[in-house]
C-alpha positions as CSV (number, residue, x, y, z in Angstrom):
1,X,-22.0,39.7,-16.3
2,X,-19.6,39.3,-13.7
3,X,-18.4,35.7,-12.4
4,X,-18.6,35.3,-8.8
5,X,-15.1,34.8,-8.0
6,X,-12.5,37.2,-6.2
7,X,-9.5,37.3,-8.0
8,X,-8.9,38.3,-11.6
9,X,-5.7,37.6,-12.9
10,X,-3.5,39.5,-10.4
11,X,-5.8,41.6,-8.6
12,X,-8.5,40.5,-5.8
13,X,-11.6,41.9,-5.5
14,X,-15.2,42.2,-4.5
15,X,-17.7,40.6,-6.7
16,X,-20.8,42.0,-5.0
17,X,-19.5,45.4,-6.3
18,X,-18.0,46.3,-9.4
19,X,-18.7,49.2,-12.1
20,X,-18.3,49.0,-15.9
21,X,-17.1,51.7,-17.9
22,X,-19.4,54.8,-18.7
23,X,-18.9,57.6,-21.0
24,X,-17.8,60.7,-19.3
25,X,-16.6,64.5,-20.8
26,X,-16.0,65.6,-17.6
27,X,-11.9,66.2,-18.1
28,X,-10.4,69.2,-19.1
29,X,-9.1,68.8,-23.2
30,X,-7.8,65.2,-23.0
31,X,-6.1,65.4,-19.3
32,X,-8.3,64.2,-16.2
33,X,-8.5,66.7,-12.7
34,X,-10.5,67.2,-9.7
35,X,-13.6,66.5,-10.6
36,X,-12.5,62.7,-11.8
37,X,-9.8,62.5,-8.7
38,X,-13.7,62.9,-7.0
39,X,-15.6,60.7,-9.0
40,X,-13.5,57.2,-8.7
41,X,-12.8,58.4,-4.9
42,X,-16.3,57.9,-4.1
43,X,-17.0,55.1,-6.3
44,X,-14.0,53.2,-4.8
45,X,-14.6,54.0,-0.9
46,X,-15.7,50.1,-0.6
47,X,-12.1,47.6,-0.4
48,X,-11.9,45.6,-3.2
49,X,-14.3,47.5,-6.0
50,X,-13.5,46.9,-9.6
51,X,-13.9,49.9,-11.5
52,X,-13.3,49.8,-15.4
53,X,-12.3,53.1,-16.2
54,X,-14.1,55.0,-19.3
55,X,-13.1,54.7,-23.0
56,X,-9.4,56.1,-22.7
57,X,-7.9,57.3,-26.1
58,X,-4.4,56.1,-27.3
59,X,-3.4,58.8,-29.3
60,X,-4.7,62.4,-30.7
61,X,-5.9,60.9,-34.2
62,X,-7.7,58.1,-32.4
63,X,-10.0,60.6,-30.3
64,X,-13.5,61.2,-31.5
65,X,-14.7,63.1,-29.0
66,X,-13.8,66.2,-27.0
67,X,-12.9,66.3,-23.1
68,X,-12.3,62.8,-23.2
69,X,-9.1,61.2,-21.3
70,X,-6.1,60.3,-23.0
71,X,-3.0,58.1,-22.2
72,X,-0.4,58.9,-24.6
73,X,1.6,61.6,-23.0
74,X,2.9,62.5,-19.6
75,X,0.8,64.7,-18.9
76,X,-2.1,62.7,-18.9
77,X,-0.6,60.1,-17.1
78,X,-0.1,62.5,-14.1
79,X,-3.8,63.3,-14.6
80,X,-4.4,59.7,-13.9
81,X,-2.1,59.3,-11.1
82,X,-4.3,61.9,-9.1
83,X,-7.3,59.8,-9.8
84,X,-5.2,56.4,-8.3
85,X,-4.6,57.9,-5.1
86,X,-4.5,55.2,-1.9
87,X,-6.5,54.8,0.4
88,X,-6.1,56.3,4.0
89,X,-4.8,54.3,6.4
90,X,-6.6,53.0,9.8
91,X,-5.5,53.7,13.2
92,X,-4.5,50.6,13.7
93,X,-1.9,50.3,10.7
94,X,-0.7,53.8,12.2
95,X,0.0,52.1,15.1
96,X,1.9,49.0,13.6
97,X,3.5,51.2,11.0
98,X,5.5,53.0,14.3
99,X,6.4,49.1,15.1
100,X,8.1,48.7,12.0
101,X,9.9,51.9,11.9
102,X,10.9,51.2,15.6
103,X,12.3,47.1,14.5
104,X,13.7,48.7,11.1
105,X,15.7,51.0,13.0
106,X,16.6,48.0,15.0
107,X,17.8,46.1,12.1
108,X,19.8,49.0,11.1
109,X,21.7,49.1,14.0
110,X,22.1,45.2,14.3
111,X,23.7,45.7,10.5
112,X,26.5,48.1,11.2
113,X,24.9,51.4,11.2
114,X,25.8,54.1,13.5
115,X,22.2,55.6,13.3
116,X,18.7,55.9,11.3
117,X,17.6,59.0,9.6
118,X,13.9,58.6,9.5
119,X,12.5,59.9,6.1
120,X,9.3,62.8,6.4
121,X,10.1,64.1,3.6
122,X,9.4,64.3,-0.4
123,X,6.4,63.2,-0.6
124,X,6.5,59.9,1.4
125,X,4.2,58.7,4.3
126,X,5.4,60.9,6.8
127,X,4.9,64.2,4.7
128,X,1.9,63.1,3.4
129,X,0.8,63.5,7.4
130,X,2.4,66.7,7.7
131,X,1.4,68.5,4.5
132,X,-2.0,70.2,4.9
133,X,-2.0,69.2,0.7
134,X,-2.3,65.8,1.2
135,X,-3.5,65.3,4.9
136,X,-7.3,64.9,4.7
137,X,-7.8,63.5,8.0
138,X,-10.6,64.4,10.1
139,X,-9.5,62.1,12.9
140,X,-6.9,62.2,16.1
141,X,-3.8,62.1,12.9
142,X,-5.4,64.7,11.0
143,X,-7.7,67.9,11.0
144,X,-4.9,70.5,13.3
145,X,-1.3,71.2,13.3
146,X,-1.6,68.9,16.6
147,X,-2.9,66.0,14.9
148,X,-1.2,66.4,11.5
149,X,2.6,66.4,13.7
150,X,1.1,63.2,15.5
151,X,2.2,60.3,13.6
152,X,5.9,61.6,12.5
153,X,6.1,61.9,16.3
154,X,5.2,58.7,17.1
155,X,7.6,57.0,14.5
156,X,10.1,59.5,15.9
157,X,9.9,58.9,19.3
158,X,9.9,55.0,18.8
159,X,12.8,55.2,16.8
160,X,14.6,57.1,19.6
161,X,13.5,54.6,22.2
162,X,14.9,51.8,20.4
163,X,18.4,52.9,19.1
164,X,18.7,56.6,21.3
165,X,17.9,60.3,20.5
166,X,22.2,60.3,20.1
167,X,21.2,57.8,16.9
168,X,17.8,59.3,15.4
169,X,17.5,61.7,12.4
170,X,14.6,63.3,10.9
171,X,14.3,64.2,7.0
172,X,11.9,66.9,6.7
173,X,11.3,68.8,3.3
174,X,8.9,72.0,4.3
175,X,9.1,73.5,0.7
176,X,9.0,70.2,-1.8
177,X,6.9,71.2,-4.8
178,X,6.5,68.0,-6.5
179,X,4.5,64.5,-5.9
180,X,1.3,67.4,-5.9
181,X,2.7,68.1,-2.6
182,X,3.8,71.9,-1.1
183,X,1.7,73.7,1.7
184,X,1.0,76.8,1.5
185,X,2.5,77.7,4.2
186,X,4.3,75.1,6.1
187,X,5.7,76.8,9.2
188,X,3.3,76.0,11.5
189,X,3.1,72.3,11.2
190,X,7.0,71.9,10.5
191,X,7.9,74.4,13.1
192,X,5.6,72.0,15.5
193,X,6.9,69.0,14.8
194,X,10.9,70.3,15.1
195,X,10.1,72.2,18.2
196,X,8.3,68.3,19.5
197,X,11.8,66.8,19.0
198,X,13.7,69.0,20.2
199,X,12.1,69.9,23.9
200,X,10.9,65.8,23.8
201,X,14.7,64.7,23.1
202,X,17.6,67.4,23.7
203,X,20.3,65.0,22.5
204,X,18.7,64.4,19.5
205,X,21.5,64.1,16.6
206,X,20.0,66.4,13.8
207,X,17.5,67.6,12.0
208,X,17.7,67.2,8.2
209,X,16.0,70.1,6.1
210,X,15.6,69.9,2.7
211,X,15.6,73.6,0.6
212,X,15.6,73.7,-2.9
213,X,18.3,75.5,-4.4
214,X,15.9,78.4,-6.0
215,X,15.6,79.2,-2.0
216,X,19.4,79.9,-1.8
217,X,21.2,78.0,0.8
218,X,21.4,78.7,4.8
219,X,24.1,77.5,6.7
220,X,23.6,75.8,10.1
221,X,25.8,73.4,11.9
222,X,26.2,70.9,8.9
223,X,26.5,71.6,5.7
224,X,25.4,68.5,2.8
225,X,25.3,68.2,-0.3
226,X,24.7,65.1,-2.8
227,X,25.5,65.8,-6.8
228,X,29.2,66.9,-5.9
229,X,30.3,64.6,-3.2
230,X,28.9,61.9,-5.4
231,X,32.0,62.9,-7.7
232,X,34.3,64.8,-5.4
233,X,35.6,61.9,-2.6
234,X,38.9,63.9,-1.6
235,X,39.6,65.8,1.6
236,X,40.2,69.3,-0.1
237,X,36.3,69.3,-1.4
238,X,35.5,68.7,2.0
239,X,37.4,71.3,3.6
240,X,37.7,73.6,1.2
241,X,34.3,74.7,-0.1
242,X,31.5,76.4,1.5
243,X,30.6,78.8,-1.4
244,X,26.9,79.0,-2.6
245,X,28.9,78.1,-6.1
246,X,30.1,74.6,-7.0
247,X,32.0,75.0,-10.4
248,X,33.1,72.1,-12.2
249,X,37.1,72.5,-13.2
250,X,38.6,69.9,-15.3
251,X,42.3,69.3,-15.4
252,X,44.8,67.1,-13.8
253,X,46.2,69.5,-11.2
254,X,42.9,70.2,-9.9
255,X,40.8,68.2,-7.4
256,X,37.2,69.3,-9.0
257,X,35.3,66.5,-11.3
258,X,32.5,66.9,-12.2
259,X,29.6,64.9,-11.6
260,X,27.3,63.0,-14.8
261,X,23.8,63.7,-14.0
262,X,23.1,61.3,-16.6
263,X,24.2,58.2,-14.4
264,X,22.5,59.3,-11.4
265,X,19.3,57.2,-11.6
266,X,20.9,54.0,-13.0
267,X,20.6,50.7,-12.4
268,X,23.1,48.1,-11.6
269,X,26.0,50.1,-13.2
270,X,29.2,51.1,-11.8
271,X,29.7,54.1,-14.0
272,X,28.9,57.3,-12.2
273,X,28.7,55.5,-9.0
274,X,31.7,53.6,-7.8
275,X,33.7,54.9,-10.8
276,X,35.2,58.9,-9.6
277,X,38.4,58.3,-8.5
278,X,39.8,59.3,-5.4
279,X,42.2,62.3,-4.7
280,X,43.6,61.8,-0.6
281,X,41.9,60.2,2.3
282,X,38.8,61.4,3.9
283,X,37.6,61.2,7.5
284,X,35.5,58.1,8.3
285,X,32.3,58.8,8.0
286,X,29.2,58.3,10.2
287,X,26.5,55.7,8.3
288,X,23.2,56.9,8.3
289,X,19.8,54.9,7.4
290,X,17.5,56.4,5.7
């Protein structure tokens, strides 16, 4: 039985609707999929539903039954990260989240920043709008390439309003694979968008594309790069190499290091971060918010 109170522990919820668990076989071998993603998506449509999952197995020798779910490798957990999926936003927190990107690119400026790269890529909000994989919307935000380019407009153009086009920056990532995101085929709704900005906003500062290395690399106007100027601060990296290859030389006449992917995703550590040392100066560089 359920006591009729709202908030368990550390989660609220609705008591006048709640599920307890049920046996199911509908997964594939111990990993869940679409059919599950489904299942709890219609089960939780109501705010605030608890839903106790089914009978989830720890480990292989603790499974008794076939096409069950399990929870001991990663594998599975991705399985269940497709069934926790959030919930689509309103029109109205649309409409507040361009607010906040408009006062956070406010605050940036206010800080010390010279301008605000706003982030549609990898995966997050933005891309989730723009990727046909992950935009479901049947509403004014969702449904055409119109609608799907409708929101990173929006947060765009507020952005620009409040600190300049000169200041604004857009991270797109057409071809990202993970995060179960990666269109088909992306042009239209990325070519969209970039043509929006630029005949909307002809001094806007740049457009960031992401393409993954297996694409080979195009060169525009700007050329960037992350794993090597993370270990190579000196002026003759930066002038000196435009190659599609970055080797990594070792010796004390040379100005290569070479990064430690190891250290990359640290936490409160120096090493790998603050640690490369410097060769000769460098050009001040322009800050960017992202």
């Amino acid at each position: 039985m359920t006591n009729e109170r709202d908030r368990y522990a550390a989660i609220t919820i609705n008591p006048s609707a709640s599920a307890l668990p049920i046996f199911t076989t509908a997964t594939t071998s111990t990993v869940h999929g679409g059919l599950v993603k489904t299942y709890y998506a219609q089960r939780s449509s109501v705010p605030g539903t608890l839903i106790i999952s089914e009978a989830t197995f720890i480990v292989p020798q603790a499974a008794g039954y076939a096409n069950v779910p399990g929870i001991w490798n990663d594998t599975q957990i991705d399985g269940w990260k497709k069934v926790f999926v959030s919930r689509e936003l309103k029109t109205a927190e649309i409409k507040e989240y361009v607010q906040l990107y408009s006062k956070a690119a406010s605050n940036a400026i206010e800080a010390g920043f010279d301008g605000v790269e706003v982030h549609a890529a990898n995966g997050y909000i933005l891309d989730q709008f723009l990727q046909t994989m992950s935009s479901e919307r049947t509403d004014e935000y969702g449904g055409s390439v119109d609608n799907r380019v409708r929101f990173p407009l929006e947060v765009s153009d507020a952005v620009v309003e409040t600190i300049d086009a000169e200041r604004t920056v857009v991270h797109i990532s057409p071809w990202y694979k993970c995060r179960d995101m990666g269109t088909e085929d992306p042009l239209p709704d990325f070519a969209t968008f970039v043509e929006r900005i630029r005949d909307g906003h002809p001094n806007f500062a740049y457009i960031h594309v992401v393409e993954p290395r297996v694409h080979g690399i195009k060169y525009g106007g700007l050329v960037a790069f992350v794993r090597h100027f993370i270990a190579n601060l000196v002026e003759p990296f930066l002038r000196s190499h435009r190659s599609r290859i970055f080797p990594c030389v070792r010796g004390k006449d040379t100005f290569w290091h070479c990064y430690d992917r190891d250290t990359f995703y640290t936490t409160k550590a120096a090493a790998g971060y603050t640690d490369y040392p410097f060769a000769n100066s460098v050009v001040a560089p322009w800050y960017v918010a992202e």
